[in-house]
VMD Tcl script that draws the C-alpha trace (Angstrom):
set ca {
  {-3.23 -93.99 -118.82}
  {-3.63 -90.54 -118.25}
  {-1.81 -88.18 -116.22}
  {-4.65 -86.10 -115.05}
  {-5.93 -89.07 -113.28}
  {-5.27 -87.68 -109.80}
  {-7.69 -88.49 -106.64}
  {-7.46 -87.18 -103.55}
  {-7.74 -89.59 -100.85}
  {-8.85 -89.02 -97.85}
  {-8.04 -91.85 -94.90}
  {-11.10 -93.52 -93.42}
  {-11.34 -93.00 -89.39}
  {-14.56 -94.84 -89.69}
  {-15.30 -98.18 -90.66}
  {-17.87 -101.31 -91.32}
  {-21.20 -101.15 -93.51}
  {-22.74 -98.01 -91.57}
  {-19.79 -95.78 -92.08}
  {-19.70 -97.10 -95.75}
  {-23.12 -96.04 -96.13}
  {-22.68 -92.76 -94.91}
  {-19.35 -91.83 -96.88}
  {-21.42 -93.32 -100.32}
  {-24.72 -91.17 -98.89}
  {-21.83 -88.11 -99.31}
  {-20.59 -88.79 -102.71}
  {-17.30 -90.87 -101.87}
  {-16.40 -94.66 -102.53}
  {-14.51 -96.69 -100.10}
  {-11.39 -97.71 -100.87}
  {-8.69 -100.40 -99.93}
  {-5.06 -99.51 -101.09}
  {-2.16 -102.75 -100.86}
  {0.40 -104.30 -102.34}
  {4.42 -104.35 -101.89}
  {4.27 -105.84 -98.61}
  {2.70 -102.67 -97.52}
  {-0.28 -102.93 -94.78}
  {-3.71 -102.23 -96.43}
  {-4.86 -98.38 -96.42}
  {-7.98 -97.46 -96.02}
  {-9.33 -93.82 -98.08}
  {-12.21 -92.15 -99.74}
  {-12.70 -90.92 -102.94}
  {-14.66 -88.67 -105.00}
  {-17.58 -91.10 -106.42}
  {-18.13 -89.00 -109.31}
  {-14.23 -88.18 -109.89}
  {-13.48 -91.44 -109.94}
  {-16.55 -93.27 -111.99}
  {-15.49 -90.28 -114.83}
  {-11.90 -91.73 -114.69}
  {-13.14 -95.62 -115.43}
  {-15.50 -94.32 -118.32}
  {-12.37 -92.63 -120.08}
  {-9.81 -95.34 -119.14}
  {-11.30 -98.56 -118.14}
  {-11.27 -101.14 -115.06}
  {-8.15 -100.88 -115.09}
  {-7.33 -97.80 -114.80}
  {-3.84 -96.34 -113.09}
  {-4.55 -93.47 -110.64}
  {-2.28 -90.46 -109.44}
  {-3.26 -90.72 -105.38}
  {-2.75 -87.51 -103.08}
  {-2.88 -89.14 -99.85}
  {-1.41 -86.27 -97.33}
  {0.68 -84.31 -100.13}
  {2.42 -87.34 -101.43}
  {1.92 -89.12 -104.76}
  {1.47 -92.70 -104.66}
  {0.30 -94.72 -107.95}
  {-2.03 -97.26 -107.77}
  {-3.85 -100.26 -110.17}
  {-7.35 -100.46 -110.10}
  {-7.76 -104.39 -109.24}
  {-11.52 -104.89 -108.25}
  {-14.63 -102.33 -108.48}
  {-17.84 -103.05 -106.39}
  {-21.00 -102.13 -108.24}
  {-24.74 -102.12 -107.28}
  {-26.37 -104.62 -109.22}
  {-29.59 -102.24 -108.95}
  {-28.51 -99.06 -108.25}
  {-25.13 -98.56 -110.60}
  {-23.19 -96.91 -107.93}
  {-20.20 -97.68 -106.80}
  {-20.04 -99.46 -103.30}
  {-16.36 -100.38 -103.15}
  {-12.97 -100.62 -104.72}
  {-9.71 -102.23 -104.21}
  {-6.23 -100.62 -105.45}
  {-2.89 -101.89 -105.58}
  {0.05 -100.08 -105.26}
  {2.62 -99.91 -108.49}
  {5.68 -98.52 -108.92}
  {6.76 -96.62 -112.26}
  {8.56 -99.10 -114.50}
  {7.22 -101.58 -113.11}
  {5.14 -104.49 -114.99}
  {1.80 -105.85 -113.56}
  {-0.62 -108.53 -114.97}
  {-4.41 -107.51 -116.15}
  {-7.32 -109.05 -117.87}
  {-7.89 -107.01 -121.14}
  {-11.22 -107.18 -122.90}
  {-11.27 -108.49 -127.10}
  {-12.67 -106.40 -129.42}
  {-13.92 -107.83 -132.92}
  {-14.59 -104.55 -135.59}
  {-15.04 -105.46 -139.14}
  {-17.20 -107.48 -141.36}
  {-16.28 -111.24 -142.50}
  {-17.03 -112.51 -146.39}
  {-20.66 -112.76 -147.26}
  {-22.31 -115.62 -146.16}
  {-20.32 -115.63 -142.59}
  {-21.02 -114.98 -139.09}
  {-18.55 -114.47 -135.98}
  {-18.14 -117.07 -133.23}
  {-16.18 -115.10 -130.28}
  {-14.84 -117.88 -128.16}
  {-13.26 -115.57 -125.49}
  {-14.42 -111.87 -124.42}
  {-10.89 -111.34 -122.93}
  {-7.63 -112.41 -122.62}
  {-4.48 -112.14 -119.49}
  {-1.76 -109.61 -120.46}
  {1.48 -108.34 -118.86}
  {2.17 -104.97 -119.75}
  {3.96 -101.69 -117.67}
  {1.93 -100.71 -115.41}
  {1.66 -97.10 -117.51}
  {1.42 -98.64 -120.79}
  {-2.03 -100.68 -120.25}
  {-3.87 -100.94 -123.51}
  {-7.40 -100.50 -122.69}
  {-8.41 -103.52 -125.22}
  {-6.97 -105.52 -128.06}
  {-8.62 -105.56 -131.37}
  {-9.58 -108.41 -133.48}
  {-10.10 -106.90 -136.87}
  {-12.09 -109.86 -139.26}
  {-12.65 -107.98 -142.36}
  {-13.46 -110.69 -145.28}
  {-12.27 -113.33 -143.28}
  {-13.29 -116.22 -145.07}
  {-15.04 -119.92 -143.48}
  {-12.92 -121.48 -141.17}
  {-10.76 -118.86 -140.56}
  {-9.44 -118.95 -136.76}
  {-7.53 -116.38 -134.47}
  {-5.96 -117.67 -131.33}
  {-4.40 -116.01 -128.43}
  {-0.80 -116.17 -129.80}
  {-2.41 -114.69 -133.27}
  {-3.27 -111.40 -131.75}
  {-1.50 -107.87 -132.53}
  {-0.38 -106.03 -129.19}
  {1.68 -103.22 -128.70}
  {5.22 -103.35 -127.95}
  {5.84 -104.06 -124.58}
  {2.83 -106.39 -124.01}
  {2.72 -109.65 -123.44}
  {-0.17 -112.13 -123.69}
  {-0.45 -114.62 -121.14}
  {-3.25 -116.44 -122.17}
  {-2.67 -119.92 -123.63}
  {-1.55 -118.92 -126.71}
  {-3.30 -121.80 -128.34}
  {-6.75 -120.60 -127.05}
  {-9.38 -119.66 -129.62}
  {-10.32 -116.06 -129.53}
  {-12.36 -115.55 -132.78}
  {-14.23 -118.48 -135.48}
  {-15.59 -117.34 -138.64}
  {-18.20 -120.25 -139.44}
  {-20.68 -120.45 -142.34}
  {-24.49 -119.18 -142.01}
  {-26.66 -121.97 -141.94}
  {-29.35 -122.04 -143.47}
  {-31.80 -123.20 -140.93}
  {-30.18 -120.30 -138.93}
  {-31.71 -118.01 -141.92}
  {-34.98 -119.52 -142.09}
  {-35.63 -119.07 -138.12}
  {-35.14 -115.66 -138.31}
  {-37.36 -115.01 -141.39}
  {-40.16 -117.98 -139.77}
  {-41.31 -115.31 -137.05}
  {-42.41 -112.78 -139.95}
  {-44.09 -115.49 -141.89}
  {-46.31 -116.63 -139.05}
  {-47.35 -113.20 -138.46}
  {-48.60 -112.73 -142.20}
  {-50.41 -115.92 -142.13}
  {-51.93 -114.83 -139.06}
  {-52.69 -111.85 -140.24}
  {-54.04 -113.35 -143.22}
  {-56.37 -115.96 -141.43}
  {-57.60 -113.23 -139.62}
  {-58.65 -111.25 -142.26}
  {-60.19 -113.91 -143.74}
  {-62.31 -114.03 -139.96}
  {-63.69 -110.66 -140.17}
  {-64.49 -111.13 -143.80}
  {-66.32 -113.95 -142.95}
  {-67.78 -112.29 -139.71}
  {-68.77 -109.56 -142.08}
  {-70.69 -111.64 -144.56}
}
mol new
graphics top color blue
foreach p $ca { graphics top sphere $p radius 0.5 }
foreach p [lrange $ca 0 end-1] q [lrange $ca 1 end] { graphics top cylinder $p $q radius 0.2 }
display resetview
């Protein structure tokens, strides 16, 4: 988490899909701050401000908030996108505290190349963590470098940093390394055959055409 992620938010004296349209038509994103027993807040954001903080940080990003002069931190729980579009219609925020330890989804990240003859089966794409709220790492690798047939890595197998917790069943598989079959082989070389002999059976049609 960075500490130049600050956002000014500005409270929303407007509200239902017509005033949401207009503040997205001006370059802000709605947003709905809560959490800590503390009655939901309704802002604005920069659109573009905040979209370049999730490219450099993640979906789950912490933000520095100026609402009024005063600081409040803040989880980014849930981000609206337009399935057509790729703006951002919406997002929800939840207040933290500094110190204080939240629970996330984190995505898995294989890197690496198994032993010859190998392919990767990634069971899960991401996996429950409790970490401090400040200290959210924005994946967790899975590095399979000659792993050999067989070889498994479950939830309670992976390498976080200190603080961080995994959640996640620890006897869930993350990452198989099975053999290449080779059926799997053939299918992917059968496409390139066909198209020679078709090739081929065509030439042999215009030589015959040309006879």
């Amino acid at each position: 988490m960075s500490e130049t992620n600050k956002l000014v938010a500005t409270v929303r004296t407007e509200f239902g899909k017509g005033a949401a349209r207009r503040a997205r038509r001006d370059g802000l994103v709605p947003v709905v701050l809560y959490g800590h027993g503390t009655d939901p807040q309704h802002f604005t954001v920069v659109a573009r401000d905040f979209a370049a903080i999730l490219r450099k940080d993640g979906t789950n990003a912490v933000l520095h908030l100026d609402i009024d002069g005063k600081e409040q931190l803040a989880l980014t729980k849930q981000v609206v996108v337009h399935p057509l579009r790729n703006y951002i219609e919406h997002t929800d925020l939840l207040v933290i505290k500094k110190g204080e330890k939240v629970t996330v989804s984190v995505p898995v990240i294989v890197e690496g190349d198994p032993a010859p003859g190998t392919q990767i089966a990634q069971d899960l794409n991401e996996v429950e963590i409790e970490a401090d709220a400040l200290n959210i790492p924005e994946n967790i690798v899975v590095n399979v470098h000659n792993f050999e047939i067989g070889t498994q890595v479950t939830a309670g197998e992976l390498t976080v940093p200190a603080g961080v917790e995994v959640l996640t069943d620890a006897e869930a598989l993350i990452v198989n390394i099975t053999e290449v079959l080779a059926a799997d082989v053939e299918s992917e070389a059968d496409p390139d055959t066909e198209e020679t002999e078709g090739e081929s059976e065509g030439d042999k049609a215009d030589e015959s055409e040309s006879e």
